[in-house]
N, C-alpha and C positions, 0 to 999 in steps of 0.2 A: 131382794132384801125383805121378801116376809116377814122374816125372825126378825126385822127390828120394829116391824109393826105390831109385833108380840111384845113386844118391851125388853128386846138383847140388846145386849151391847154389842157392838160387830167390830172385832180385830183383823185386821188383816195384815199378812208378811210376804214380802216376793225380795226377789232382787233387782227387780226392775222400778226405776223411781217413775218409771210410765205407767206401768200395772199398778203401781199406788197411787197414782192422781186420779184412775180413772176408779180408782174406787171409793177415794175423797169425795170424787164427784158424783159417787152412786150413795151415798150417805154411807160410807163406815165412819165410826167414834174413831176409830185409834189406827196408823200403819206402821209398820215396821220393817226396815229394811235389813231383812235376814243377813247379808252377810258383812252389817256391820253392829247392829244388836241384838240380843236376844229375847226371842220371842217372847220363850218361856216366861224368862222373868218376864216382861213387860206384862204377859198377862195376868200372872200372879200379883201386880200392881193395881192392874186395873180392878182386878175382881177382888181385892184383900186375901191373897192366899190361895185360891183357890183355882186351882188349872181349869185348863181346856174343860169344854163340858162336848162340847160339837165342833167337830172339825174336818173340813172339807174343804175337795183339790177340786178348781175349775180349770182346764184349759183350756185355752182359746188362742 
């Protein structure tokens, strides 16, 4: 989580409500659970409008 030592906001979406706690507890601001809302908008909420800026897939 660099980027939020840079001063990001950090959204994160899975469909796993276990992949979002464990990232709760890695400091993301906001999770969402993709397949019951949408990302998109939530981010355009968070940010007043303005989409994705960076977006990236971890697997593990």
């Amino acid at each position: 989580m660099g980027a939020k030592l840079m001063g990001a906001t950090i959204a994160v979406s899975d469909i796993s409500e276990g992949h979002l706690q464990v990232a709760r507890e890695m400091g993301a601001d906001d999770v969402t659970v993709t397949n019951k809302d949408n990302f998109d908008e939530r981010v355009r909420e968070l940010t007043g409008g303005v989409d994705k800026a960076f977006l990236s897939f971890i697997y593990g």
